[in-house]
LORO-413081 format. One record per residue (C-alpha): residue number from 0; chain; x, y, z. Coordinates in steps of 0.1 Angstrom, whole numbers, plus 5000, padded with zeros to 4 digits. Layout:
// residues N
<i=NUM; ch=A; X=X; Y=Y; Z=Z>
...
This chain:
// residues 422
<i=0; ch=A; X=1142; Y=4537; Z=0323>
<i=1; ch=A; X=1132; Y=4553; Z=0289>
<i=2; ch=A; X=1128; Y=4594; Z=0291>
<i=3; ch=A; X=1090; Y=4608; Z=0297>
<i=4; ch=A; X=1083; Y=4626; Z=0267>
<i=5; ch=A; X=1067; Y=4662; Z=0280>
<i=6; ch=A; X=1041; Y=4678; Z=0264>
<i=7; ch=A; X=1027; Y=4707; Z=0279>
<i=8; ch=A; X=0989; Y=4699; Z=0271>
<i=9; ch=A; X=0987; Y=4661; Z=0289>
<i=10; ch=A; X=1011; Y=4662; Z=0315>
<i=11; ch=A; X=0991; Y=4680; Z=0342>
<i=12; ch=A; X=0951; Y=4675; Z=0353>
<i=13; ch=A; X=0947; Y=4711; Z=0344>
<i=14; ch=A; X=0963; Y=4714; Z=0310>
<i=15; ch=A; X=0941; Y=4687; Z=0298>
<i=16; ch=A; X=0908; Y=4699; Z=0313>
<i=17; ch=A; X=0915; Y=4730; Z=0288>
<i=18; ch=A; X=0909; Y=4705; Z=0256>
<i=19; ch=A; X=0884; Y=4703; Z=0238>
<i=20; ch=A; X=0861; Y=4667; Z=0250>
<i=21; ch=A; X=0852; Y=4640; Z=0227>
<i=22; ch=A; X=0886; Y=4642; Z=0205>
<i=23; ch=A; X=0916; Y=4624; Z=0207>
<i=24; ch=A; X=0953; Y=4645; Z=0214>
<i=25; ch=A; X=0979; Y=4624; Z=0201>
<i=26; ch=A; X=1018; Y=4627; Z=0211>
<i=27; ch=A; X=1048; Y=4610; Z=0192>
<i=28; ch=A; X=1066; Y=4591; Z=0215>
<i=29; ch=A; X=1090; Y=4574; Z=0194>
<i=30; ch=A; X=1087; Y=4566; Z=0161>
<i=31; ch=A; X=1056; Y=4548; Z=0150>
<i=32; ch=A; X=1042; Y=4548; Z=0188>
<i=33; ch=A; X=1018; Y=4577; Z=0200>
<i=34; ch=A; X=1004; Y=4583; Z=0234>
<i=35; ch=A; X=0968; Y=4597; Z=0228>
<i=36; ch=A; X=0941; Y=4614; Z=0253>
<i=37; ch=A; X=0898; Y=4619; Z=0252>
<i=38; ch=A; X=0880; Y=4637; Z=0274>
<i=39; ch=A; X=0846; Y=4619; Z=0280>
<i=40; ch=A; X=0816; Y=4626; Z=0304>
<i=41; ch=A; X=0828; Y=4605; Z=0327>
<i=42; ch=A; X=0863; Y=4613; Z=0326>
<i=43; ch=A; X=0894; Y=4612; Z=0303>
<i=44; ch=A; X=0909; Y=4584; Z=0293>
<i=45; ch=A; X=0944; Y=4572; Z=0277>
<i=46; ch=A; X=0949; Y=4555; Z=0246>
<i=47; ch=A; X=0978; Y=4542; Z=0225>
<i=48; ch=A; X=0985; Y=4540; Z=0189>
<i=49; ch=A; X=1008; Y=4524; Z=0167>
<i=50; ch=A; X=1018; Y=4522; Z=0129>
<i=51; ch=A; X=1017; Y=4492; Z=0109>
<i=52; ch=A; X=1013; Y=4480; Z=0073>
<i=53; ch=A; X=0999; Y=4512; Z=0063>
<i=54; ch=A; X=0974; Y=4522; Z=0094>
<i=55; ch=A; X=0972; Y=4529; Z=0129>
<i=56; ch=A; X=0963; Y=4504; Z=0156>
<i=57; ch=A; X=0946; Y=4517; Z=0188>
<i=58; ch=A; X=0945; Y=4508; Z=0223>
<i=59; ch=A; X=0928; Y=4518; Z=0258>
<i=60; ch=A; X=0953; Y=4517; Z=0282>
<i=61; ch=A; X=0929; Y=4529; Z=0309>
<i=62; ch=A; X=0915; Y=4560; Z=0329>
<i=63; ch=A; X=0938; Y=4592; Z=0327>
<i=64; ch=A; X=0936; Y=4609; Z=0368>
<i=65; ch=A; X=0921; Y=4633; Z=0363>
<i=66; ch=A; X=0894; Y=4624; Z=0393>
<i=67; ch=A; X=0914; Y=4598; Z=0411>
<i=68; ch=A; X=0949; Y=4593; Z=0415>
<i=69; ch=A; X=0965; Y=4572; Z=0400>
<i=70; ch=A; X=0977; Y=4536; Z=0411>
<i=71; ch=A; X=0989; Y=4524; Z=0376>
<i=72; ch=A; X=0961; Y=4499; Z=0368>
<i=73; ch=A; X=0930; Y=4513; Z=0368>
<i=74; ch=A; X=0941; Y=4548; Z=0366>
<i=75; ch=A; X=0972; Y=4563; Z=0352>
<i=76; ch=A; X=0992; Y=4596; Z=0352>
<i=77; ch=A; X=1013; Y=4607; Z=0322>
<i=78; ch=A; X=1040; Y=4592; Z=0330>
<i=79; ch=A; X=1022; Y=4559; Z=0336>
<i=80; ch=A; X=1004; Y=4557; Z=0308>
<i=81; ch=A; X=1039; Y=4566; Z=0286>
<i=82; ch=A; X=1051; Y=4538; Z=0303>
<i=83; ch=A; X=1021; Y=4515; Z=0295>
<i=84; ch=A; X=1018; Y=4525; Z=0260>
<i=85; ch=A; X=1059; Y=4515; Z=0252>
<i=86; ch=A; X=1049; Y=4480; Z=0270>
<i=87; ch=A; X=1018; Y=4469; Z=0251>
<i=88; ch=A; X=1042; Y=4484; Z=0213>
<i=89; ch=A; X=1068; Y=4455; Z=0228>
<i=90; ch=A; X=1048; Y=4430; Z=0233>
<i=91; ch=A; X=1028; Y=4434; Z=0198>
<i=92; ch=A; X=1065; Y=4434; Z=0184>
<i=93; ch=A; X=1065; Y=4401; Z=0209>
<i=94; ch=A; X=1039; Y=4385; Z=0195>
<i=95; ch=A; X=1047; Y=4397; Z=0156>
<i=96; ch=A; X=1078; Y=4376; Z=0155>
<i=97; ch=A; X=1062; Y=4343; Z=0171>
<i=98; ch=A; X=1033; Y=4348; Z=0146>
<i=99; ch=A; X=1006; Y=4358; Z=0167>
<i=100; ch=A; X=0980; Y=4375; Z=0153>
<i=101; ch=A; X=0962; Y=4389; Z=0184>
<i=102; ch=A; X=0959; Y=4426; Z=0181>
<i=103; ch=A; X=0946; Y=4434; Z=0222>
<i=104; ch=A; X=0974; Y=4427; Z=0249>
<i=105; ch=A; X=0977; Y=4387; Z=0263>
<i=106; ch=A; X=0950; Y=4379; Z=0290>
<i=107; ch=A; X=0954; Y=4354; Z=0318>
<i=108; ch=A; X=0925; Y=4331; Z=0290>
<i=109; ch=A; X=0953; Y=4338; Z=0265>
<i=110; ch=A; X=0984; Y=4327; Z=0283>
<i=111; ch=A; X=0962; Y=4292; Z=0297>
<i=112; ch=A; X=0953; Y=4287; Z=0257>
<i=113; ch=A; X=0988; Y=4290; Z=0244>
<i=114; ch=A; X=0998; Y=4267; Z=0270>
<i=115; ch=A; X=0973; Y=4239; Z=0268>
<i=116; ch=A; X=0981; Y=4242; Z=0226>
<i=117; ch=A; X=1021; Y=4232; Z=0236>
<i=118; ch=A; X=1009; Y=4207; Z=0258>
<i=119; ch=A; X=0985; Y=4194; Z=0235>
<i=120; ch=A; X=1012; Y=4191; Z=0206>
<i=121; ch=A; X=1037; Y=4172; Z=0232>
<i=122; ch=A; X=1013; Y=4144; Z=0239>
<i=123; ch=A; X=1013; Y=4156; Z=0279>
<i=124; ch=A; X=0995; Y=4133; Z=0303>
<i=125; ch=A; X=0959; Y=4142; Z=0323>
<i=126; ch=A; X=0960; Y=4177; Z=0302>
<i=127; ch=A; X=0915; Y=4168; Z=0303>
<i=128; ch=A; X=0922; Y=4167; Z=0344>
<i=129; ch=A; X=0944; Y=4202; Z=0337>
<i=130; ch=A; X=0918; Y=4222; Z=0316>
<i=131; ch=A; X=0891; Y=4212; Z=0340>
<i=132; ch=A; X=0909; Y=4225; Z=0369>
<i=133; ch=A; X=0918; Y=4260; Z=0352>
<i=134; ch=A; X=0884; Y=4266; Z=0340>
<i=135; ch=A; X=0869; Y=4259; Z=0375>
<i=136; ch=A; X=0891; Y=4284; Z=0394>
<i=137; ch=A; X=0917; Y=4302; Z=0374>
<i=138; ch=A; X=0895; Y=4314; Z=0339>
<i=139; ch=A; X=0866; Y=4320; Z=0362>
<i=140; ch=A; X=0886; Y=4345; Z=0389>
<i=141; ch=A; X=0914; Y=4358; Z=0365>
<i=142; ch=A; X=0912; Y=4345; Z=0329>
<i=143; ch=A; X=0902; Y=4382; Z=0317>
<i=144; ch=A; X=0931; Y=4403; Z=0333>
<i=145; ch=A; X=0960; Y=4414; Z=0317>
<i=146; ch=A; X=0992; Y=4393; Z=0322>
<i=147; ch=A; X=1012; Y=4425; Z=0322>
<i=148; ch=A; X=0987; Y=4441; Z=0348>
<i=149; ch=A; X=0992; Y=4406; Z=0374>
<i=150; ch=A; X=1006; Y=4415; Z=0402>
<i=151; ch=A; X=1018; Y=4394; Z=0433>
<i=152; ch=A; X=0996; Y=4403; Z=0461>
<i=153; ch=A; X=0965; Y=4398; Z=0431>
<i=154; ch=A; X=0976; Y=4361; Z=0427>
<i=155; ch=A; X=0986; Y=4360; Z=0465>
<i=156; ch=A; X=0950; Y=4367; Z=0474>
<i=157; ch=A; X=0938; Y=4344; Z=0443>
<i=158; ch=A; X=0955; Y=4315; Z=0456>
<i=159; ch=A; X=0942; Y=4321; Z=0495>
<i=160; ch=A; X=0908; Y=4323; Z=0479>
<i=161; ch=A; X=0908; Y=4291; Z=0464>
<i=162; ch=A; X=0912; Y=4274; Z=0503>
<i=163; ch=A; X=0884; Y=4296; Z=0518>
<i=164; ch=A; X=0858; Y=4300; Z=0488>
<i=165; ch=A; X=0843; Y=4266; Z=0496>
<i=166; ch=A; X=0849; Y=4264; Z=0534>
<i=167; ch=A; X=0818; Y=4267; Z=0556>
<i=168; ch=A; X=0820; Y=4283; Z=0587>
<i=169; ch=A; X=0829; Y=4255; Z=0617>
<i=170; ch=A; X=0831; Y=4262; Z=0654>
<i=171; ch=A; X=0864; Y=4254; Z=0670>
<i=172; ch=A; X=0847; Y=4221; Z=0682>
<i=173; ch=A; X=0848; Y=4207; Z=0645>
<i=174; ch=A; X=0882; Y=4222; Z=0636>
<i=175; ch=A; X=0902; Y=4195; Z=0647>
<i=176; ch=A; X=0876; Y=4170; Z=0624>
<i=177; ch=A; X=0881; Y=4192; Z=0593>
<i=178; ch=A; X=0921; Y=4195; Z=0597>
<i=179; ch=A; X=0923; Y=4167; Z=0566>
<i=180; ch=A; X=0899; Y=4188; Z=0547>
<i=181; ch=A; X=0919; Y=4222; Z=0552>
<i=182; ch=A; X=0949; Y=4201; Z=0543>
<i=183; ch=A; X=0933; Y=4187; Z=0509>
<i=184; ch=A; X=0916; Y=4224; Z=0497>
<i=185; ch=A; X=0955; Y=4235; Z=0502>
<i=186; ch=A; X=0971; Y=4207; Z=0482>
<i=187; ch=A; X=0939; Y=4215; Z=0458>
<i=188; ch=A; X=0951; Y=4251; Z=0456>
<i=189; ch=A; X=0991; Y=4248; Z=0447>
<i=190; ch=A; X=0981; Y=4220; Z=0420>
<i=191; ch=A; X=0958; Y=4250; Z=0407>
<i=192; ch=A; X=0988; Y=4278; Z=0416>
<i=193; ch=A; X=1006; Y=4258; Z=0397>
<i=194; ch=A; X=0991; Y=4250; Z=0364>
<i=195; ch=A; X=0989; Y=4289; Z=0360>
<i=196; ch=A; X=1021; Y=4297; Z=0369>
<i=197; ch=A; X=1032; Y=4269; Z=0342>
<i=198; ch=A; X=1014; Y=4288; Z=0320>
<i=199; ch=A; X=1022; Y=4322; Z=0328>
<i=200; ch=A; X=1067; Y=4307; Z=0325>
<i=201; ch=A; X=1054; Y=4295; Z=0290>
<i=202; ch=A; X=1044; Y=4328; Z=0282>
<i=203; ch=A; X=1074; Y=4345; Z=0291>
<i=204; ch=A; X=1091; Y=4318; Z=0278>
<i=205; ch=A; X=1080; Y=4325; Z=0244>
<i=206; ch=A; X=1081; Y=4363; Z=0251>
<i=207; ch=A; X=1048; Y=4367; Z=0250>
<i=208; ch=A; X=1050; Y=4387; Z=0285>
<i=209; ch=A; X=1076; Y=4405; Z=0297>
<i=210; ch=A; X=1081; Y=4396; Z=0331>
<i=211; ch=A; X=1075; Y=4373; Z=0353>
<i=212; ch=A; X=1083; Y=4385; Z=0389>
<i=213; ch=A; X=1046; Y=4392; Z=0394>
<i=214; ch=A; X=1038; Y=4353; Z=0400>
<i=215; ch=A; X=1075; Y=4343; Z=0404>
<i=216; ch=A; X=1069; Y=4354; Z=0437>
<i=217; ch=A; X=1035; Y=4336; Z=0448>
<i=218; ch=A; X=1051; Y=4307; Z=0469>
<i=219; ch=A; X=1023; Y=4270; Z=0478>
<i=220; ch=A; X=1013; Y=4260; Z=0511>
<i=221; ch=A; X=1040; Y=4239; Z=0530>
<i=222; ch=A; X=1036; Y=4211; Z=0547>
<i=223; ch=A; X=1003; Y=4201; Z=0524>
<i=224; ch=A; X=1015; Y=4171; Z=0504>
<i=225; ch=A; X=1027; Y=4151; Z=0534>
<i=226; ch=A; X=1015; Y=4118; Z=0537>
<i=227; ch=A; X=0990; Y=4116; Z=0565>
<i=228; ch=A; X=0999; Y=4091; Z=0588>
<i=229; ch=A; X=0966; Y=4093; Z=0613>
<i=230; ch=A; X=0942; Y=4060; Z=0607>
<i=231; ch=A; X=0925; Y=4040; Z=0636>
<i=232; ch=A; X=0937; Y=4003; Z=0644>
<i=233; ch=A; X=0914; Y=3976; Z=0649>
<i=234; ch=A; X=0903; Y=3981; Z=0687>
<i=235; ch=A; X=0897; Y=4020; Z=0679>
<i=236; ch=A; X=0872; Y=4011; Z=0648>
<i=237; ch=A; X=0854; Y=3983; Z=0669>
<i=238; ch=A; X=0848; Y=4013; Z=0699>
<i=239; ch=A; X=0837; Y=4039; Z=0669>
<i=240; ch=A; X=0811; Y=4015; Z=0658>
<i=241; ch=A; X=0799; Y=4004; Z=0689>
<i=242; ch=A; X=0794; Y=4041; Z=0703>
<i=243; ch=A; X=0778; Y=4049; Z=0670>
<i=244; ch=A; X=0752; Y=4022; Z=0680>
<i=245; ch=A; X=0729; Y=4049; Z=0693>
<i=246; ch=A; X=0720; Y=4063; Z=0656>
<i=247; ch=A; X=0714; Y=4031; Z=0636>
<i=248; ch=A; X=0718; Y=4048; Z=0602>
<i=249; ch=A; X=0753; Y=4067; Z=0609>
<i=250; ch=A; X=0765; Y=4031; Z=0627>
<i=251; ch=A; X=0756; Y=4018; Z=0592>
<i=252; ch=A; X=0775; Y=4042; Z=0576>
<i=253; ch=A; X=0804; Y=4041; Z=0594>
<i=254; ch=A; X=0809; Y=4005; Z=0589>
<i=255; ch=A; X=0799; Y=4008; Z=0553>
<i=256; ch=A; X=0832; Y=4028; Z=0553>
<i=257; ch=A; X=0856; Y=4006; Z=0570>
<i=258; ch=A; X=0847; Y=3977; Z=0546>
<i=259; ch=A; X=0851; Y=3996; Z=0514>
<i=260; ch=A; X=0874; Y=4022; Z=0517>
<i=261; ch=A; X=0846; Y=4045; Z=0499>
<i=262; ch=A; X=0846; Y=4084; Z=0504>
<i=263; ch=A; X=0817; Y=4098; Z=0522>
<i=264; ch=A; X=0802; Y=4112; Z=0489>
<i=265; ch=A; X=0805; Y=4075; Z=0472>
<i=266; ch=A; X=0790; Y=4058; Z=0503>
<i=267; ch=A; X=0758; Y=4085; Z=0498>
<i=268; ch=A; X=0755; Y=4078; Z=0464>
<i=269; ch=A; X=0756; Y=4045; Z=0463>
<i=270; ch=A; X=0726; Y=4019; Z=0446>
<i=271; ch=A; X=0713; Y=3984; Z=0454>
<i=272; ch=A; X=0723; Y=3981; Z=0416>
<i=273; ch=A; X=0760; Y=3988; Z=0421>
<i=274; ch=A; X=0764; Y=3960; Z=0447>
<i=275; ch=A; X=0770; Y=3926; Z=0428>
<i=276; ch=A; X=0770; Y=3903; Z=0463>
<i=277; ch=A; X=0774; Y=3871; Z=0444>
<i=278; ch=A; X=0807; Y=3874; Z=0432>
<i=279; ch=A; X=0816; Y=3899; Z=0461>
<i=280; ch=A; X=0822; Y=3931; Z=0443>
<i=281; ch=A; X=0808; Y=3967; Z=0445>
<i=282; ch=A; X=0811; Y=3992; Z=0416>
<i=283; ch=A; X=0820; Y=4028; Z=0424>
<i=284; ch=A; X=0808; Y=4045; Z=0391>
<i=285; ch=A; X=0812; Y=4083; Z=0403>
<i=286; ch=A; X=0847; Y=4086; Z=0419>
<i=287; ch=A; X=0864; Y=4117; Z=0426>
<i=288; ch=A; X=0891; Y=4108; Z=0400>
<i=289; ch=A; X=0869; Y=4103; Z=0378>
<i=290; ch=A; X=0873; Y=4068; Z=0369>
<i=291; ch=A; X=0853; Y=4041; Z=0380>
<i=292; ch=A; X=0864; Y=4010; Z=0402>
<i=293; ch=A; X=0853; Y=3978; Z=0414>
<i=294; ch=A; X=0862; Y=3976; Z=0451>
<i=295; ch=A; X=0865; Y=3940; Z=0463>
<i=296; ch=A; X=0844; Y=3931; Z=0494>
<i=297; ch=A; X=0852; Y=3904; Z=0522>
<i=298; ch=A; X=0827; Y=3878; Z=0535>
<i=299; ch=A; X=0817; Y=3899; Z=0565>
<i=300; ch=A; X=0809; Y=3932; Z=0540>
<i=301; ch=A; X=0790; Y=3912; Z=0518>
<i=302; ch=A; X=0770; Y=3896; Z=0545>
<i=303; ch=A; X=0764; Y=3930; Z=0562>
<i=304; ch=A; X=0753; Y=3950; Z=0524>
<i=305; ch=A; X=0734; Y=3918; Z=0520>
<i=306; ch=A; X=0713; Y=3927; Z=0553>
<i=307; ch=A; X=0713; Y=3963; Z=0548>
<i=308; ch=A; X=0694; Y=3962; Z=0513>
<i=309; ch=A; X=0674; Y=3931; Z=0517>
<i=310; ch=A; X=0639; Y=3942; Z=0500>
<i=311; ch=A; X=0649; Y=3968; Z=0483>
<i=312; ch=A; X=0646; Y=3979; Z=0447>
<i=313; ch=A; X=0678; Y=3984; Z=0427>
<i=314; ch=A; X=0680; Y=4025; Z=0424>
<i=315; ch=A; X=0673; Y=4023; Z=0463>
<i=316; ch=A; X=0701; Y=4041; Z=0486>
<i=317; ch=A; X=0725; Y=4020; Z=0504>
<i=318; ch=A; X=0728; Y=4041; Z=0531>
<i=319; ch=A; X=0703; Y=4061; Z=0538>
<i=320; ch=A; X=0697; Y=4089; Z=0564>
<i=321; ch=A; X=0660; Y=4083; Z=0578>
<i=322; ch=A; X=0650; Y=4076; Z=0546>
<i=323; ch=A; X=0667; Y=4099; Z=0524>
<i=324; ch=A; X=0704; Y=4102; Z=0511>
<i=325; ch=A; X=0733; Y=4116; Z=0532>
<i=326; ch=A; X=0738; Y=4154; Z=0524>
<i=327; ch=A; X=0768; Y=4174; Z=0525>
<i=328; ch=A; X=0787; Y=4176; Z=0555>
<i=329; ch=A; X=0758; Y=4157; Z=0574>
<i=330; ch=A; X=0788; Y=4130; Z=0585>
<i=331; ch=A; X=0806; Y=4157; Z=0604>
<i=332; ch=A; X=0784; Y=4156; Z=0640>
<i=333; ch=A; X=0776; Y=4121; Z=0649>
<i=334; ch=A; X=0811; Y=4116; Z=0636>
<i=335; ch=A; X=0823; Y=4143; Z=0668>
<i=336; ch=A; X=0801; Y=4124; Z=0693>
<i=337; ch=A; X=0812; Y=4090; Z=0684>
<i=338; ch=A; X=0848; Y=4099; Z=0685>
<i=339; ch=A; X=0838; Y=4113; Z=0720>
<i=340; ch=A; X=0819; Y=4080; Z=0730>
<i=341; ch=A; X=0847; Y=4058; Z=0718>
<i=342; ch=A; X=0873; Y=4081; Z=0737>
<i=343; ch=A; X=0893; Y=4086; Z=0707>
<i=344; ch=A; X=0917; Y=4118; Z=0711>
<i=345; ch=A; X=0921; Y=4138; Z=0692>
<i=346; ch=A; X=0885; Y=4132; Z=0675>
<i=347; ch=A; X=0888; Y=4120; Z=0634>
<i=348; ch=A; X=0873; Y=4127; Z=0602>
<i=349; ch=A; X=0851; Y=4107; Z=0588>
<i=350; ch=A; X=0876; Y=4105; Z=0560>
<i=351; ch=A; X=0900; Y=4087; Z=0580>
<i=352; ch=A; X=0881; Y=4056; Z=0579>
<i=353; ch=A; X=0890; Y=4053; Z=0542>
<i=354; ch=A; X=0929; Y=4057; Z=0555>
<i=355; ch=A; X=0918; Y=4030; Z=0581>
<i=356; ch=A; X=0906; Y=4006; Z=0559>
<i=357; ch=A; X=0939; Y=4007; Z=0534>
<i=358; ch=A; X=0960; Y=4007; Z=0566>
<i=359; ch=A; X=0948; Y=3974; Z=0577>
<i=360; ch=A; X=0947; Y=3960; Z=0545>
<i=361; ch=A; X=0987; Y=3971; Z=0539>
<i=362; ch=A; X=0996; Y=3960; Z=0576>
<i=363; ch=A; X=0982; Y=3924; Z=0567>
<i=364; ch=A; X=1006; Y=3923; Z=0534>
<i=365; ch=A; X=0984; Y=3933; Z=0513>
<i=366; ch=A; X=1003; Y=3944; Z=0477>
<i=367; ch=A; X=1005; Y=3980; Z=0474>
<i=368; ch=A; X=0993; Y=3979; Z=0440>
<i=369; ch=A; X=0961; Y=3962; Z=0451>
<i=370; ch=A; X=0952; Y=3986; Z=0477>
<i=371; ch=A; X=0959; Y=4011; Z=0451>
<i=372; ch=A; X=0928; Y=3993; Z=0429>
<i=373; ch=A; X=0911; Y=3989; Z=0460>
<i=374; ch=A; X=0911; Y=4028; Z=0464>
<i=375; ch=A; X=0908; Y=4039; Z=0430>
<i=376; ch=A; X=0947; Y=4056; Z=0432>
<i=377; ch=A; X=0958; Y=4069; Z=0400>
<i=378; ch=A; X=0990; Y=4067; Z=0406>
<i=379; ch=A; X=1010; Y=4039; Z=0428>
<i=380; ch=A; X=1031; Y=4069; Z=0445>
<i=381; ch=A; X=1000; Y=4083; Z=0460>
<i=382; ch=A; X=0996; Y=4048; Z=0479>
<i=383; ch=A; X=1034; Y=4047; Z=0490>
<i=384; ch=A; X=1036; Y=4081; Z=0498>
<i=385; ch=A; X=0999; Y=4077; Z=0522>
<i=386; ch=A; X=1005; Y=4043; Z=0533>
<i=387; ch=A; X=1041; Y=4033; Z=0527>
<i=388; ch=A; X=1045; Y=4039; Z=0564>
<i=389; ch=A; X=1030; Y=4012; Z=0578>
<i=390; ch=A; X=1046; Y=3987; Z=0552>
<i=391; ch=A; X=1076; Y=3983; Z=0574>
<i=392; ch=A; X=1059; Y=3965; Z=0604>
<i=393; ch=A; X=1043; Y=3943; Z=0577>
<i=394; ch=A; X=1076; Y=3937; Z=0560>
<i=395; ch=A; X=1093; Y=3929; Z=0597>
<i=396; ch=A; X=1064; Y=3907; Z=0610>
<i=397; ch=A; X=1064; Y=3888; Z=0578>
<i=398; ch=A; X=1099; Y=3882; Z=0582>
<i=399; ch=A; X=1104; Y=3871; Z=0617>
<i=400; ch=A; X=1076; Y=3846; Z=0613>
<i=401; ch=A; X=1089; Y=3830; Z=0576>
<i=402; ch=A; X=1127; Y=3831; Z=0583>
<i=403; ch=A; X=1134; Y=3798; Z=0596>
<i=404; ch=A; X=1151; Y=3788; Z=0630>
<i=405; ch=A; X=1192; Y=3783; Z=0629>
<i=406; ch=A; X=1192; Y=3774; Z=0665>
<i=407; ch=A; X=1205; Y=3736; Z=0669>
<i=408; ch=A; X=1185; Y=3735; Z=0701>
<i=409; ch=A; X=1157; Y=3746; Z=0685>
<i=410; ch=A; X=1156; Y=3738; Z=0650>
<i=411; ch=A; X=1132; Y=3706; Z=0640>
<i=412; ch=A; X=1146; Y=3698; Z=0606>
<i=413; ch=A; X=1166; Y=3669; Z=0593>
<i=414; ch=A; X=1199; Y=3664; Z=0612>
<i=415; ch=A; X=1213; Y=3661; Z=0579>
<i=416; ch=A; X=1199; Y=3693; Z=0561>
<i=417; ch=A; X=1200; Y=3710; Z=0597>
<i=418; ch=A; X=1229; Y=3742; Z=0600>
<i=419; ch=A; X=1245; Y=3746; Z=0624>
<i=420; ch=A; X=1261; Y=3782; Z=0633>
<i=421; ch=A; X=1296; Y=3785; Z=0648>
């Protein structure tokens, strides 16, 4: 650790209450670097100075404790602010010999900028999907901090935030129902932990900060990212529906969902205008990816959407709640009582009727690659990794029934082409 440079006038709350306020006391540190005081109304304050091409640059390092103690952020003793002054001179030196003209330390809005620019210049994939996600929760919560000021239980409580922000208050009755929701805002938050701690490794990288244990040590969820292998089979969906019987318009729903594979917030949306019933299609133009789909509907679908709009005009609702669209999180109750009607235990999302609907499609041999389309996947993994498991009893049943008999005492086939096994 460098020495602390005394000085008899800043060192101690009392020396520097005997300045005189409203002027600045500057102290050589080392050569070219001063550590500088002011006494305001409100307090003193510490600065930092250092010389270049012919003139002095100056910084704020923060409030001197003079009526707090310190904690080296917000407020810093001498030897604090010593130590903060040599920091911010090293990474100006830093960011002199990568060409960086920025004259105020790196921010967390810096650090995501150089980043995106390296990305940019390298052609990476989805980098739209990237920016979008940093300026939602990253630039909004910490773009204007300090990367040398970060520290780990900041980002710790940054990253828990991002799972509990958006979660309403349930009672313990809905908690098994919103388990796949907990899981996705999870997921949701490491992608987001990590697109800043890729920028943050960039930074230090390039030397721009100085160390990186402050997010090294921020560690994602576990257990987020595996595939969820709950889906009802055929006889649980036909019970769901006919307990949901009681409440015509969530009934409706329900089997809008199991014929489409839409998300609760596409089924609300949905028009008359996006169904195209002759050729057996419907058109999901606002999907949580972001790109739109077709999704192909069977016989039974299009004669049940055929009967569900019949008479009404084309910007009409599909599914409509007495009258009106589905609101947020309106699913979640009749969802709890059909499970109960239908004596399915534990109860389900109403989310796992999309993962019903590709289930049954995959166990019937369906390609991967269509229920992918079908779903609006971006990527085939995400299928596989969801889905993959029920592929085997496909594969297996598919098998036993196409591999022909070898049995002589069985087999039908020409005596001449029959084989016989020894």
């Amino acid at each position: 650790m460098a020495r602390t440079v005394r000085d008899a006038s800043l060192d101690t709350r009392s020396a520097r209450l005997r300045l005189p306020p409203e002027r600045k006391h500057w102290r050589l540190i080392e050569g070219g670097l001063h550590i500088g005081y002011r006494r305001g109304p409100r307090g003193g304050a510490w600065l930092a100075r250092r010389h270049t091409g012919g003139r002095y640059v100056e910084t704020v390092l923060g409030a001197s404790d003079d009526k707090a103690d310190p904690d080296g952020l917000a407020v810093r003793s001498y030897r604090q602010a010593i130590e903060a002054a040599r920091s911010w001179w090293q990474e100006a030196i830093r960011r002199e010999k990568l060409g960086d003209c920025r004259t105020s330390p790196l921010t967390v809005n810096d650090a995501l900028g150089d980043y995106f620019s390296e990305c940019e210049q390298r052609g990476a994939k989805s980098l739209g999907k990237i920016r979008s996600a940093a300026a939602s929760s990253i630039r909004t919560e910490l773009g204007t901090l300090q990367v040398a000021d970060l520290t780990t239980k900041r980002l710790k409580d940054w990253h828990a935030a991002l799972v509990t922000r958006s979660r309403r208050r349930r009672s313990s009755r809905d908690s098994a129902v919103d388990e796949d929701a907990l899981r996705s805002r999870r997921a949701t938050a490491n992608r987001h932990l990590t697109i800043l701690k890729a920028a943050l490794n960039h930074a230090f990288k390039e030397e721009a900060a100085s160390d990186d244990r402050a997010w090294r040590r921020v560690r994602p969820f576990k257990g987020v990212d595996k595939p969820l292998e709950r889906y009802l089979v055929e006889a649980e969906v036909k019970r769901l529906i006919n307990a949901a019987g009681a409440d015509p318009d969530f009934r409706a729903l329900v089997r809008g969902a199991i014929y489409t594979g839409a998300r609760y917030g596409e089924l609300a949306r949905m028009q008359v205008a996006d169904l195209d019933l002759e050729n057996g299609t419907l058109a999901i133009k606002v999907a949580k990816s972001g790109k739109p789909r077709h999704v192909v509907l069977t016989a039974e679908a299009v004669t049940f959407l055929r009967q569900m709009v019949a008479g009404r005009a084309r910007d009409a609702l599909v599914f409509q709640r007495g009258g009106r669209e589905w609101r947020a999180s309106e699913q979640l109750r009749p969802m709890r009582e059909a499970c109960r009607g239908a004596s399915i235990q534990p109860p389900v999302g109403f989310h796992i009727l999309r993962h019903s609907h590709a289930t049954m499609l995959v166990s019937r041999g369906v390609p991967m690659a269509f229920v992918a389309d079908q779903l609006g996947h971006a990527d085939l993994r995400m299928t596989t990794r969801h889905y993959g498991h029920v592929a085997p009893d496909a594969k297996a049943q598919a098998i036993r029934a196409q591999f022909p008999s070898l049995d002589e005492e069985r087999s039908t086939t020409d005596p001449v082409s029959a084989v016989s096994i020894r």
